[in-house]
C-alpha positions as CSV (number, residue, x, y, z in Angstrom):
1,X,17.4,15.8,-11.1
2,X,17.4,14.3,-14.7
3,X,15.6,15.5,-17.0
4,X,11.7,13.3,-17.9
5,X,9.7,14.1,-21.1
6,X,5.7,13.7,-21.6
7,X,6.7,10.2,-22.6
8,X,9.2,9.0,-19.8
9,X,7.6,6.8,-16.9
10,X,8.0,8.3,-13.7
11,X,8.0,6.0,-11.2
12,X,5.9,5.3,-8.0
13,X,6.3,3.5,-4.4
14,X,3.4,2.6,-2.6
15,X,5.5,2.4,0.0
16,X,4.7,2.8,4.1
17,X,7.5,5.2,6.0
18,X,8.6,8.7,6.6
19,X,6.9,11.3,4.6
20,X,8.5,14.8,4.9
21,X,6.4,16.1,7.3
22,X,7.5,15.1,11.2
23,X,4.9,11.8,11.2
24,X,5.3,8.6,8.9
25,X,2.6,8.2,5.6
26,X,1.7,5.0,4.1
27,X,4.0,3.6,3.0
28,X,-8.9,-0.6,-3.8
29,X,-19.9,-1.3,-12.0
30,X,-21.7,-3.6,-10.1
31,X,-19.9,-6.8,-8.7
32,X,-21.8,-9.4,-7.0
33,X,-20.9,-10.8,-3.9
34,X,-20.0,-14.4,-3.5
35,X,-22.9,-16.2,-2.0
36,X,-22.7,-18.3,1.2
37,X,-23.0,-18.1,4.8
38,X,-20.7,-17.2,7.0
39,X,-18.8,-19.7,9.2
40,X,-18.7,-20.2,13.0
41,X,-16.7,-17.7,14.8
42,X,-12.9,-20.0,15.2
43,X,-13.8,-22.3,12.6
44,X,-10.4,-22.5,10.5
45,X,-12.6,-22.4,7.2
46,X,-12.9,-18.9,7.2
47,X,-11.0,-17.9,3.9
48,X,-13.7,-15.8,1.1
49,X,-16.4,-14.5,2.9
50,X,-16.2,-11.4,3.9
51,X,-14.9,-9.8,7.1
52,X,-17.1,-10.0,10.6
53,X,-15.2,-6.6,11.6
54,X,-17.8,-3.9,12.0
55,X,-17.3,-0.8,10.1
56,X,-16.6,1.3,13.4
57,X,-14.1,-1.1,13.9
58,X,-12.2,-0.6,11.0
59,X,-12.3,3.1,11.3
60,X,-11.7,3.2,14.7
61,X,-9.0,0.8,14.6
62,X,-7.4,2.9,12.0
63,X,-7.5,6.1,13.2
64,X,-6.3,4.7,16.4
65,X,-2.9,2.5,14.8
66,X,-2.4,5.8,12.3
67,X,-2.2,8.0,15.7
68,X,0.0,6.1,17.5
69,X,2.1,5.7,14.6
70,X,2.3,9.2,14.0
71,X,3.3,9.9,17.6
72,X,6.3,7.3,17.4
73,X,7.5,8.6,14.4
74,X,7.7,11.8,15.6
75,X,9.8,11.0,18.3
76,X,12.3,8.7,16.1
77,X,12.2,11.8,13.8
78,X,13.3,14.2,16.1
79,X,15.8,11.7,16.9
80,X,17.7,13.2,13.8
81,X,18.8,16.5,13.2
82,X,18.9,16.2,9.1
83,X,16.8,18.6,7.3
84,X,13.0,17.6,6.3
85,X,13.4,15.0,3.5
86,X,16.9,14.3,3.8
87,X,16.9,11.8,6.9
88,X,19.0,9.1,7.1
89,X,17.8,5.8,5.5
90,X,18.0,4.5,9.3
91,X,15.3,7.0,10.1
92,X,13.3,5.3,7.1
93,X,13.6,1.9,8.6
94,X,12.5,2.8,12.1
95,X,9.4,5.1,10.9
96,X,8.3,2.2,9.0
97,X,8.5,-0.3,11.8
98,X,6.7,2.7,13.8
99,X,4.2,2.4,11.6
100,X,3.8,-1.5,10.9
101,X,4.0,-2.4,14.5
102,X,0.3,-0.4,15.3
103,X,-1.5,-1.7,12.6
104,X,0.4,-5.6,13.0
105,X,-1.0,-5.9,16.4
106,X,-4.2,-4.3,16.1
107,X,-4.8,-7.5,13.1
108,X,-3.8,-9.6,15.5
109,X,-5.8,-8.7,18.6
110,X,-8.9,-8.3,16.3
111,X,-8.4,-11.6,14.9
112,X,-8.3,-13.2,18.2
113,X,-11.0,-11.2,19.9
114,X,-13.5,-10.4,16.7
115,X,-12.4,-13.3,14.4
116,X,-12.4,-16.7,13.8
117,X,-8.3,-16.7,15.9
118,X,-6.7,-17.4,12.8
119,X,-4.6,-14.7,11.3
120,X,-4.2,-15.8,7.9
121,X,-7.8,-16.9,7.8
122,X,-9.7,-13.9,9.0
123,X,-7.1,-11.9,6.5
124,X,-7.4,-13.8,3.7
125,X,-3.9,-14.7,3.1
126,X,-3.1,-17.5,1.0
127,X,-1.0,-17.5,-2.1
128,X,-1.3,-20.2,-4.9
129,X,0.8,-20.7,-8.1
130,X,-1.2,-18.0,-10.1
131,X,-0.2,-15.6,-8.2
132,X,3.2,-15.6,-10.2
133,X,0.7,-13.5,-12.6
134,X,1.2,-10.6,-10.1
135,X,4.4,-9.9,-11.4
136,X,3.9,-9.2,-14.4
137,X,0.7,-7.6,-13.6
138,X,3.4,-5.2,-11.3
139,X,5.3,-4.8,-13.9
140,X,3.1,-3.8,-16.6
141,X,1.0,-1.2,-14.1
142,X,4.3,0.7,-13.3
143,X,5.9,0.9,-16.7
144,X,2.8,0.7,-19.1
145,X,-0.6,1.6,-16.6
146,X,0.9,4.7,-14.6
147,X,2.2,6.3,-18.0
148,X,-0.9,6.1,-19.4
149,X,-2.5,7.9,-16.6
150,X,0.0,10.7,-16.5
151,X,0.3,11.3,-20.0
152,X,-2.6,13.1,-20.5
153,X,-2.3,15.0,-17.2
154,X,0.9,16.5,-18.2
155,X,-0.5,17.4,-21.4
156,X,-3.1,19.6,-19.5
157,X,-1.5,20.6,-16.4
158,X,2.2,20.3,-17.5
159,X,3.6,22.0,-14.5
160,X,1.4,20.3,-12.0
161,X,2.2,16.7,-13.3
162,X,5.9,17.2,-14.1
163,X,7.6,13.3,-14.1
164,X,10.2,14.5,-12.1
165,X,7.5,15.6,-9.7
166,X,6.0,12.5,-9.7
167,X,9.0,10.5,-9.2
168,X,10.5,12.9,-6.7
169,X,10.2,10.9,-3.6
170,X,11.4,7.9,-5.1
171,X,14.0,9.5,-6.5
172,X,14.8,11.0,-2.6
173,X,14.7,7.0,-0.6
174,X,17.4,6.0,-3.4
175,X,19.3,8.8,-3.2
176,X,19.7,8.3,0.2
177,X,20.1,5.0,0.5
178,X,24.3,4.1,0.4
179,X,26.0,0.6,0.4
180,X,23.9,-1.8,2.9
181,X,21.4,0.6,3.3
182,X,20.5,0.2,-0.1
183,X,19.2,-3.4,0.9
184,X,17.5,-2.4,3.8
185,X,15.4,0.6,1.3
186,X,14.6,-2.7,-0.8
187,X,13.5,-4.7,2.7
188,X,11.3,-2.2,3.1
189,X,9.7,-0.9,-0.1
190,X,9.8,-4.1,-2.4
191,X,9.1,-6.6,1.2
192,X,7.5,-4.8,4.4
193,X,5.6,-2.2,2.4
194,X,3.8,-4.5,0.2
195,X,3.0,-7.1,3.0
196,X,1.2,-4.9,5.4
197,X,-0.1,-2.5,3.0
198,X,-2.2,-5.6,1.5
199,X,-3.1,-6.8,5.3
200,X,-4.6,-3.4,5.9
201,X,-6.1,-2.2,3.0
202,X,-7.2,-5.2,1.1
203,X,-7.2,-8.0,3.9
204,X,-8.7,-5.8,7.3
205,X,-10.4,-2.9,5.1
206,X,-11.4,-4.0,1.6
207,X,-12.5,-7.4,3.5
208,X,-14.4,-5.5,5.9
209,X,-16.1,-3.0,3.7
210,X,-17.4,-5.6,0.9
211,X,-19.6,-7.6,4.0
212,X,-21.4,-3.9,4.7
213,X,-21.4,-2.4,1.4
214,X,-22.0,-3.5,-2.5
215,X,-19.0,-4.8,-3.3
216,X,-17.7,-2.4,-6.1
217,X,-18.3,0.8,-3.6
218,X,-16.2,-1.0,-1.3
219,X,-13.6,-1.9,-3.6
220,X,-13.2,2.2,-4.6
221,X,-13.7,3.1,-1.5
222,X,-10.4,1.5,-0.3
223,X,-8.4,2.6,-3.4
224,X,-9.4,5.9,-2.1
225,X,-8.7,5.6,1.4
226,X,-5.1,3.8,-0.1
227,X,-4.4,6.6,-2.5
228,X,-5.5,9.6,0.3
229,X,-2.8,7.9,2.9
230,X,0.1,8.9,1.1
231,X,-0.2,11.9,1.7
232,X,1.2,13.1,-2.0
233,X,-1.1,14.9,-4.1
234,X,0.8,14.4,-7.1
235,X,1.1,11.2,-7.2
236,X,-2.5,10.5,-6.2
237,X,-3.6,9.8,-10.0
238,X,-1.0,6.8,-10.2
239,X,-1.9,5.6,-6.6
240,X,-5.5,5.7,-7.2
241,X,-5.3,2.9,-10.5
242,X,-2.7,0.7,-8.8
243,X,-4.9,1.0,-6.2
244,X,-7.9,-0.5,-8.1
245,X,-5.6,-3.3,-9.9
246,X,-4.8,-4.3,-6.4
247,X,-8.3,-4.2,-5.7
248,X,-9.5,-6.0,-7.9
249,X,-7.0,-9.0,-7.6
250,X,-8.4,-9.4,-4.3
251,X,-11.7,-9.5,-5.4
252,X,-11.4,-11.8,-8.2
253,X,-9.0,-14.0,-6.2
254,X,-10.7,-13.6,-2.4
255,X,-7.2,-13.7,-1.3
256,X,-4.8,-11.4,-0.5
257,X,-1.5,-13.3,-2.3
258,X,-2.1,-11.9,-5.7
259,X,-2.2,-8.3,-4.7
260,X,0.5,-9.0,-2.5
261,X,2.6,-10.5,-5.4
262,X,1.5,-6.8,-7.9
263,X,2.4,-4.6,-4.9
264,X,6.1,-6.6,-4.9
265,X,6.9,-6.2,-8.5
266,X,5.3,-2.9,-9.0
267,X,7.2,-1.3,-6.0
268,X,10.8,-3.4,-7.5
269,X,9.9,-1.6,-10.9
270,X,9.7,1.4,-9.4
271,X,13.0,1.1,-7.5
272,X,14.7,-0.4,-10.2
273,X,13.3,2.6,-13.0
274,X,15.2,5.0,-10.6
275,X,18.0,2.6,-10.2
276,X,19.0,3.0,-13.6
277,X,18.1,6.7,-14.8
């Protein structure tokens, strides 16, 4: 592993696929709400009010998608006999899809039996020229914004927040990742990852949360639940303030194409950072 000083960024993935245990790990003051009523259940004019989902829904839907998703990647993990943390970039791809395919059909059954029957709608997904400001927004929060954060941490708790800690299970997907495989690990950290992360956690959770809570509880709320998921302590400081920049681009925006557009570049960033050390 290459050396990283106090100074060095140490990149992050927010990135949904296997973790090293047997199951796969995914891979948001006061604000006031937006006032209006909401529309007609299957009226197509359903995008920036909040979710109708209930709160039990959301939990429950969650819990029961992460379960199922935890079961299938156990079996496609035991499907390979490499060591913990050293399976096969295949093993990556079909963990992840383990894991999408719960939560991707859950969206859609909700929508059509709790929502208005429009996916994109009830989601919030729409993206509009300004959400080229994403990538930059990517960029700087991985090169500039997760520094920051770690900098003094490893000052105080040098062992604990070592970079190459932090960047450890970054460093493992590229390592692993040979020839084509190498554009499949892109498909699916700098692509997939960022796509359904923002569905679920911004889109179905954050969406859900800000129509039963005050809006800035529910915005930290969701970066927690985001950061918790990943099941990487170290890297939880990081997590938790991307988390909150892609929280708040969905608030500001009441769509999900900004954050969608930060999670892209910041994950690319990250890849490319531990491309070239």
């Amino acid at each position: 592993m290459t050396s990283v000083n106090d100074t060095e960024n140490a990149p992050l993935f927010l990135q949904v696929g296997a973790s090293k245990t047997a199951g796969p790990c995914t891979t948001s003051s006061h604000l006031t709400a937006l006032p209006g009523n909401s529309p007609p259940r299957h009226s197509s004019d359903y995008r920036g009010t909040a979710s109708r989902y209930s709160l039990p829904t959301v939990i429950g839907g969650w819990l029961g998608c992460y379960l199922v998703a935890n079961i299938l990647g156990g079996i496609i993990a035991g499907a390979s006999s490499a060591p913990s943390g050293e399976e096969p970039i295949w093993i990556l791809a079909a963990s992840a899809l383990a894991l999408w395919t719960p939560f991707i059909v859950m969206l859609v059954v909700l929508s059509r039996k709790l929502g208005s029957g429009h996916f994109w709608s009830d989601y919030f997904v729409r993206f509009r020229p300004i959400d080229a400001l994403g990538i930059p927004l990517g960029v700087a929060s991985q090169i500039l914004l997760v520094s920051a954060v770690y900098w003094p941490l490893r000052k105080i708790f040098p062992s604990t927040f070592d970079a190459a800690d932090v960047e450890e299970r970054a460093r493992d997907l590229y390592d692993r990742a040979h020839g084509g495989w190498l554009v499949v690990l892109v498909l699916i950290v700098v692509v997939g990852a960022p796509i359904v992360e923002e569905l679920v956690y911004r889109g179905f959770i954050q969406g859900t949360l800000r129509g039963t809570m005050n809006e800035g509880v529910a915005l930290v709320v969701t970066a927690v639940w985001f950061t918790l998921i990943h099941l990487t302590p170290v890297e939880y400081p990081g997590l938790f303030v991307i988390a909150l920049v892609l929280g708040f681009s969905y608030h500001f925006s009441r769509r999900i194409g900004l954050s969608i557009v930060t999670h892209m570049a910041f994950n690319a960033t990250g890849l490319l950072l531990v491309a070239v050390k």
